[in-house]
C-alpha positions as CSV (number, residue, x, y, z in Angstrom):
1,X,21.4,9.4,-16.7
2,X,22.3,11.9,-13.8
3,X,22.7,10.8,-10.6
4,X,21.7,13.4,-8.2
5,X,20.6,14.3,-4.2
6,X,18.2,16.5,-3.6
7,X,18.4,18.6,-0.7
8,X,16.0,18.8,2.2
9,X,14.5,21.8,2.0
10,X,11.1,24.5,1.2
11,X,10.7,27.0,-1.1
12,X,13.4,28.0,-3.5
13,X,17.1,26.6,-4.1
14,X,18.7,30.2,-2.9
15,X,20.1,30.5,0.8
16,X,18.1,33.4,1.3
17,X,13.9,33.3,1.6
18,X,12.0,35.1,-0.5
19,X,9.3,37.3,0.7
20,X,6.6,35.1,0.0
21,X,8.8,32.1,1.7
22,X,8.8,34.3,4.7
23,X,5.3,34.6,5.6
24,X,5.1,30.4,6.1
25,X,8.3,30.6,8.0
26,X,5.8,30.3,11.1
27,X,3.8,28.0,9.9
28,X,3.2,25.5,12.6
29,X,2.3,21.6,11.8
30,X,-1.3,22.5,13.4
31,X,-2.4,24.8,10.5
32,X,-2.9,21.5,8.7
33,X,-5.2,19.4,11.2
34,X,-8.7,18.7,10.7
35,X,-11.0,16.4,12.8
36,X,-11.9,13.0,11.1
37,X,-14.5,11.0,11.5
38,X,-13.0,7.5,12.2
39,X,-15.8,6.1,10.1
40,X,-14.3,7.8,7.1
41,X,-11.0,5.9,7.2
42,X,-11.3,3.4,4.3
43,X,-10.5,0.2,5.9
44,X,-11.3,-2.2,2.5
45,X,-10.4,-1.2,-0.9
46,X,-13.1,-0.6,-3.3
47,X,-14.2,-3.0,-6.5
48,X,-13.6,-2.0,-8.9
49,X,-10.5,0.3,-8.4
50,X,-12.0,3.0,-10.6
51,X,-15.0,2.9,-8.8
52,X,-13.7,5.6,-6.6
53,X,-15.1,9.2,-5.8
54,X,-13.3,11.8,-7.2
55,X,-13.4,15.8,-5.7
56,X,-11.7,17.7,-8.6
57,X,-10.4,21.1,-6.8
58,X,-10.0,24.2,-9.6
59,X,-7.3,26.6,-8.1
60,X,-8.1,29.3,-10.3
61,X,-11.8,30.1,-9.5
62,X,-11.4,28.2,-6.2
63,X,-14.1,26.1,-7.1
64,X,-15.1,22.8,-6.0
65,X,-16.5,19.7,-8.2
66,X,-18.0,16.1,-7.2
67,X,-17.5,13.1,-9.7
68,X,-16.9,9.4,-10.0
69,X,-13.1,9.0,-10.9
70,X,-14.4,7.6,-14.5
71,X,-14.8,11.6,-14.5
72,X,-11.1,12.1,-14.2
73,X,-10.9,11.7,-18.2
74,X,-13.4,14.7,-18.7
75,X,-11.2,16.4,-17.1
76,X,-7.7,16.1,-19.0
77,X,-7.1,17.5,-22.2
78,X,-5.5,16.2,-25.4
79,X,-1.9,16.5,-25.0
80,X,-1.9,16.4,-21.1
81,X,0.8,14.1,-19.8
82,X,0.0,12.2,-16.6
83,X,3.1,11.0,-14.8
84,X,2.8,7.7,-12.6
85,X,5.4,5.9,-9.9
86,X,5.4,2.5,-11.2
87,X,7.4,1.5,-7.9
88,X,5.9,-2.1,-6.5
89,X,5.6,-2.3,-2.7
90,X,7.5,-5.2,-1.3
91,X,5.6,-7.5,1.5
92,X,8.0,-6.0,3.8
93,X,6.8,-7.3,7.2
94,X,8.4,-10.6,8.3
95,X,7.8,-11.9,11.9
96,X,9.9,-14.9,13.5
97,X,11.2,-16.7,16.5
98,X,14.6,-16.3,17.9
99,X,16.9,-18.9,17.0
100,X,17.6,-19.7,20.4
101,X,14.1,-20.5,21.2
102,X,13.5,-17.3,22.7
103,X,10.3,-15.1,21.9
104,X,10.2,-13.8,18.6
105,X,10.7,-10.6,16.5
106,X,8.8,-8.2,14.0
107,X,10.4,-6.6,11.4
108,X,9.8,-4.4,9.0
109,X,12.8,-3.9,5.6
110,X,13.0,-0.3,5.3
111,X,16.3,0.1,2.9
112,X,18.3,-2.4,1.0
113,X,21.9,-1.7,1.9
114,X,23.8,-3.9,0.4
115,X,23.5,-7.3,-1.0
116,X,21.5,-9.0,1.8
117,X,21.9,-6.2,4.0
118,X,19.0,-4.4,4.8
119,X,18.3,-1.7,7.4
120,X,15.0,-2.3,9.5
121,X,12.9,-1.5,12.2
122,X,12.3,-4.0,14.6
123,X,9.6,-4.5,17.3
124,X,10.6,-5.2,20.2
125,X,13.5,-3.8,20.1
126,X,15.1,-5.1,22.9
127,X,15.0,-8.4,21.1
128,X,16.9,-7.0,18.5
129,X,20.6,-7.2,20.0
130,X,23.4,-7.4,18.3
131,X,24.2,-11.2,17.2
132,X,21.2,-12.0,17.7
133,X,19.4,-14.4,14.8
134,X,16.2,-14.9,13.7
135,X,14.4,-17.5,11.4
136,X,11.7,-16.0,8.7
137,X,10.3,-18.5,7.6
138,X,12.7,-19.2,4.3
139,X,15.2,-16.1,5.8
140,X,17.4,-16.4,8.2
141,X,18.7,-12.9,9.7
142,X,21.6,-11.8,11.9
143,X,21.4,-8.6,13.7
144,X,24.8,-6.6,13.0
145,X,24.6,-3.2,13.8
146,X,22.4,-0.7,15.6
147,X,21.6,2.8,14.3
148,X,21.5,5.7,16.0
149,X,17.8,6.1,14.5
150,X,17.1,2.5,16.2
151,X,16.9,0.9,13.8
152,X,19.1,-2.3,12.6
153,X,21.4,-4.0,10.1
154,X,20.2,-7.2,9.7
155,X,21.7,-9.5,7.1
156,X,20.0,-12.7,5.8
157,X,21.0,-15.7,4.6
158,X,18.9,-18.0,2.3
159,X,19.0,-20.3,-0.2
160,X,17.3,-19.0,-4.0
161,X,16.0,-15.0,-4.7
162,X,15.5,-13.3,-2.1
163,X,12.8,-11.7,-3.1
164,X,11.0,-14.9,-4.4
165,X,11.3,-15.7,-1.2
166,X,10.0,-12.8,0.1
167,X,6.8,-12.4,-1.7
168,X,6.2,-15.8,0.0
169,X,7.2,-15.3,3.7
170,X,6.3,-11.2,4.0
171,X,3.5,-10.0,4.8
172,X,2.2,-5.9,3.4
173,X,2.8,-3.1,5.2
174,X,-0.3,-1.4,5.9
175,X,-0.6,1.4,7.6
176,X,-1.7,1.7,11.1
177,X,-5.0,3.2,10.8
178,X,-6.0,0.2,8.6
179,X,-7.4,-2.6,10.9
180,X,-9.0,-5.2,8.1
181,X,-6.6,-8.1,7.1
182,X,-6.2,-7.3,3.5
183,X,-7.8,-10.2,0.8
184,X,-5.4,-10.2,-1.7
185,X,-1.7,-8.8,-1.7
186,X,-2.0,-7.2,-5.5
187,X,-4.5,-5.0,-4.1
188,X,-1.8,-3.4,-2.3
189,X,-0.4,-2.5,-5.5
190,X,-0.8,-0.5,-8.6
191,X,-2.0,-2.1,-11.9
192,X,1.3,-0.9,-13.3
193,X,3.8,-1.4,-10.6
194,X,6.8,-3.1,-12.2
195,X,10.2,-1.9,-9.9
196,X,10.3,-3.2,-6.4
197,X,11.6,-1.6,-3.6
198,X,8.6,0.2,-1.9
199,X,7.3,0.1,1.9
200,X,4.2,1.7,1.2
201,X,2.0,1.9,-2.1
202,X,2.2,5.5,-3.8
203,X,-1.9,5.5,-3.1
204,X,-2.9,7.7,-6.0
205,X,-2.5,5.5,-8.6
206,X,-4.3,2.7,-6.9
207,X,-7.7,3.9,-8.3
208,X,-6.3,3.2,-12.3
209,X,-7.6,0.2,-14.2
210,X,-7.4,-0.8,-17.7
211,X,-10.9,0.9,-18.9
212,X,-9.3,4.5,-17.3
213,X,-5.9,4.0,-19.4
214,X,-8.1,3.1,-22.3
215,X,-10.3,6.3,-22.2
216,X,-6.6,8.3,-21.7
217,X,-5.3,7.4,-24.8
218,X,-8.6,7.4,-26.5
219,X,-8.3,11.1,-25.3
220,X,-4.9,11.4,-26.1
221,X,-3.6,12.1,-22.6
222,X,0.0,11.1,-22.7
223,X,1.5,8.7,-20.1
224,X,5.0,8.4,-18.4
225,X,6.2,7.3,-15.7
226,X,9.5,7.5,-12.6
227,X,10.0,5.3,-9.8
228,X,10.2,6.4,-6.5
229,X,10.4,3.8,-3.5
230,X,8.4,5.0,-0.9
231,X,10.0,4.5,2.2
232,X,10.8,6.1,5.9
233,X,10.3,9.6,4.2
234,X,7.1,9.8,3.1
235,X,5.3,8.6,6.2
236,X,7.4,10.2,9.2
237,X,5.2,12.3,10.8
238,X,6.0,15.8,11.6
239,X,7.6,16.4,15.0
240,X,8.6,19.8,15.2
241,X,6.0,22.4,16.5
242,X,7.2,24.5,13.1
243,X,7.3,22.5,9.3
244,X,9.8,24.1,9.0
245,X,12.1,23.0,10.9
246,X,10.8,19.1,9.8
247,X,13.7,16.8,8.2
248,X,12.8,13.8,5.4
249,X,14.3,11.1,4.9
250,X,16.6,10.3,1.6
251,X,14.4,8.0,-0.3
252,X,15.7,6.5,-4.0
253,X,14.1,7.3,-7.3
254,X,14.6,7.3,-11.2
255,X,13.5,9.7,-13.7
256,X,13.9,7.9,-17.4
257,X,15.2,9.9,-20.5
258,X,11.9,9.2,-22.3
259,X,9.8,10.7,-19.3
260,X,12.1,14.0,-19.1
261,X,11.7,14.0,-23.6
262,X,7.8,13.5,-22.4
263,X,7.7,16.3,-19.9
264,X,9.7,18.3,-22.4
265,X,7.3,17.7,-25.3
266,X,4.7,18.3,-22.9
267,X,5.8,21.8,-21.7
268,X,6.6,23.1,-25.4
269,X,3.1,22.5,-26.5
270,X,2.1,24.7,-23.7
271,X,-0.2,21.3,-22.3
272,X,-0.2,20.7,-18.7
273,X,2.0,17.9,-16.6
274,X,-0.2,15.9,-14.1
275,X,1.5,14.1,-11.1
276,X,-0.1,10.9,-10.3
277,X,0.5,11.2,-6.3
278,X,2.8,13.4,-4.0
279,X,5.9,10.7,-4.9
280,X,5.7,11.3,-8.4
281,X,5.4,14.9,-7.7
282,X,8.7,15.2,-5.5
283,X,10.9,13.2,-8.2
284,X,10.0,15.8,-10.5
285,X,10.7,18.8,-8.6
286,X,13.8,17.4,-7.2
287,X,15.1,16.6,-10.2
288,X,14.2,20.6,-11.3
289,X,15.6,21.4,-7.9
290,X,19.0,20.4,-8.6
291,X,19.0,20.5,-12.5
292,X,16.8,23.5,-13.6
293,X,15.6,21.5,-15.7
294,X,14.1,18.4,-16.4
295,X,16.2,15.6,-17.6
296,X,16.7,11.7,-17.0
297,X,18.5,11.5,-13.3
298,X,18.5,8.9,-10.5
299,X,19.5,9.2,-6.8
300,X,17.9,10.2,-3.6
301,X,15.5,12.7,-2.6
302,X,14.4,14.2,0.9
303,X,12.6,17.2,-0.5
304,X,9.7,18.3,2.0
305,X,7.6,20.8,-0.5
306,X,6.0,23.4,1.6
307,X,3.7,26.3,1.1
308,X,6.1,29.1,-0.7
309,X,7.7,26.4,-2.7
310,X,7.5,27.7,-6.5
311,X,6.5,24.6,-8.2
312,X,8.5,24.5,-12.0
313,X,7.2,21.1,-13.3
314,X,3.8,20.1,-11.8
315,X,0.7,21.6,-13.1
316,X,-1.9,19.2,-11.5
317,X,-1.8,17.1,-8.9
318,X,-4.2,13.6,-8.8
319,X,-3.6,12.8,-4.9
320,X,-5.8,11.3,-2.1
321,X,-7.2,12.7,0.9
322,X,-4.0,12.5,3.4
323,X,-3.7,12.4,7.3
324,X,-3.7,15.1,9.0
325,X,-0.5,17.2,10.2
326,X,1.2,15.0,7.7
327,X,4.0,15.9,5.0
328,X,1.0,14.9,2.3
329,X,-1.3,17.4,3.0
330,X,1.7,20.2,3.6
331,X,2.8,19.3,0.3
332,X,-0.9,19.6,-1.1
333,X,-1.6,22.9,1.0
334,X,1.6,24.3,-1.0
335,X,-0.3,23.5,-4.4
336,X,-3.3,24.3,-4.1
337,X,-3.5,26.9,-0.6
338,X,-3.6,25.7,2.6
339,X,-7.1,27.3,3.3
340,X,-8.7,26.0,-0.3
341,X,-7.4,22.6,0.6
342,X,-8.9,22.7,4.5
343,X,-12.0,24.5,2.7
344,X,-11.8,21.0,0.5
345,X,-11.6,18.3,3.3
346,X,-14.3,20.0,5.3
347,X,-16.4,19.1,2.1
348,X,-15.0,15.9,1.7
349,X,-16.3,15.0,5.5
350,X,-19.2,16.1,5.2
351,X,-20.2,14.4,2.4
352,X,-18.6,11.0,2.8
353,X,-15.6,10.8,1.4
354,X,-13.3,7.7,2.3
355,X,-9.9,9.0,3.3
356,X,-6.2,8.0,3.7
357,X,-4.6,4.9,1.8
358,X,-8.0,2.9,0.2
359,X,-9.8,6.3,0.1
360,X,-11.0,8.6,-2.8
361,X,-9.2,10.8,-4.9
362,X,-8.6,14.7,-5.4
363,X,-7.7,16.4,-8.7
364,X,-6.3,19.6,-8.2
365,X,-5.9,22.1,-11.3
């Protein structure tokens, strides 16, 4: 396995932009807001999973299609090859009281940097001085270092695993937008999440159950899958007037040699490789990024895919419907047009659909 970086940027690997790459050079983060109805920010996931709408979006005759996701299947072909993060969100957010009595702290693990080390935002951060320690329930943590970001080094002391302990004293991050306590922590997760290190679900593959993986394979639709932990880089929000100028942060993943032989197999049958979420989709350009090819790697990625970017893996996209003036929808707009995709979400309002983490899906080919 190769280890590799990816660097941050849009388009192609050369130092010089294309013509094409030029005209989105002035593309400002405001091309890619819509009005939402705060009604239409899923608040509750549904039950069952698969029980999800599902807007299937066809590039080529820039059409537009309404199903159930049950209907994804009808969709795929035989030979297709669907490629899924199997990364497992940890229940990252602790809260506690100050050892010394004081009032307490929120935190929230955002990168594992050595054993027991962890970097992590903290809120307040006032609180969160050097030195200062904290009880977590079963953790106890000592601030040691603060970054220029804000954030902290915390490490923690404890007695058994750590992350045992953790899926008993953490609590899920959910996003902001979502106000409802959420019922059950494995809803949270993917049915097939099995590598933990996550600080956010990768959304997409939320709406997969045991009946849709049956139809797959009774289809034959292939299945493979990378990890990618879904942290700071995914979420930042765009800050800079122009995407452009928009930095990611590094975020870890793992491409397996029997995914890269899959995708490989996939490509020389002339079949088409399906992404299973924008995560899934930036492992596998990053790893063509650096490579020009596919092939088993693992490192760090803080690719931000922007309109102009030539995509050389991905040939369909299974996403949900993303916040606006986000890295998601830039990253969708770059598949499937920025206009066709804006054309899309207008649809998607007006008819209903439930957006952002517990939302529908999208199917773009």
């Amino acid at each position: 396995m190769v280890a590799v970086t990816a660097c941050n940027y849009c388009g192609s690997e050369s130092d010089f932009w294309s013509e094409r790459e030029r005209i989105y050079l002035s593309m400002e983060k405001s091309d890619f807001s819509f009005e939402l109805p705060q009604k239409l920010i899923a608040q509750t996931p549904l039950e069952p999973r698969d029980a999800s709408r599902l807007m299937v979006l066809e590039r080529a005759g820039q059409r537009i299609k309404d199903k159930t996701f049950l209907g994804l299947v009808d969709c795929l072909n035989s030979g297709d090859l669907l490629v899924l993060n199997n990364s497992r969100v940890l229940p990252a957010r602790l809260f506690a009281s100050a050892g010394d009595g004081q009032p307490g702290l929120e935190i929230l693990l955002v990168a594992l940097i050595s054993p027991d080390r962890w970097e992590v935002m903290a809120k307040p951060g006032k609180r969160a001085t050097v030195g200062r320690v904290f009880q977590f329930g079963e953790l106890r943590g000592c601030v040691l270092e603060i970054l220029p970001n804000g954030n902290r080094i915390m490490s923690f002391e404890y007695i058994g695993d750590f992350f045992e302990i953790l899926d008993r004293v953490g609590v899920m991050p959910l996003p902001p937008y979502i106000k409802e306590k959420l019922a059950e922590k494995e809803r949270y997760q993917t049915t097939y999440a099995r590598n933990p290190g996550s600080i956010a679900a990768p959304t997409a593959g939320l709406h997969f159950t045991d009946r849709i993986f049956a139809r797959l394979a009774a289809r034959g639709v292939h299945i493979a899958f990378v990890t990618l932990h879904v942290g700071l880089g995914t979420f930042k929000p765009i800050k800079t007037t122009n995407i452009f100028e928009h930095r990611m942060h590094a975020e870890s993943f793992v491409l397996p040699e029997g995914t890269a032989r899959a995708i490989q197999e996939t490509k020389e049958a002339g079949k088409r490789v399906i992404a299973v979420g924008t995560t899934s989709c930036r492992v596998l350009e990053s790893v063509f990024a650096i490579n020009g090819v596919v092939r088993a790697a693992s490192g760090t990625t803080n690719i931000f895919i922007c309109p102009g970017h030539e995509f050389k893996v991905v040939d369909g996209l299974l996403t949900n419907f993303h916040l606006p003036e986000s890295t998601l929808i830039v990253l969708v707009s770059a598949f499937a047009g920025r206009e066709f995709v804006l054309t899309a979400y207008r649809s998607a309002i007006e008819k209903g659909y439930r957006f952002f983490s517990f939302g529908d899906a999208m199917l773009i080919l």
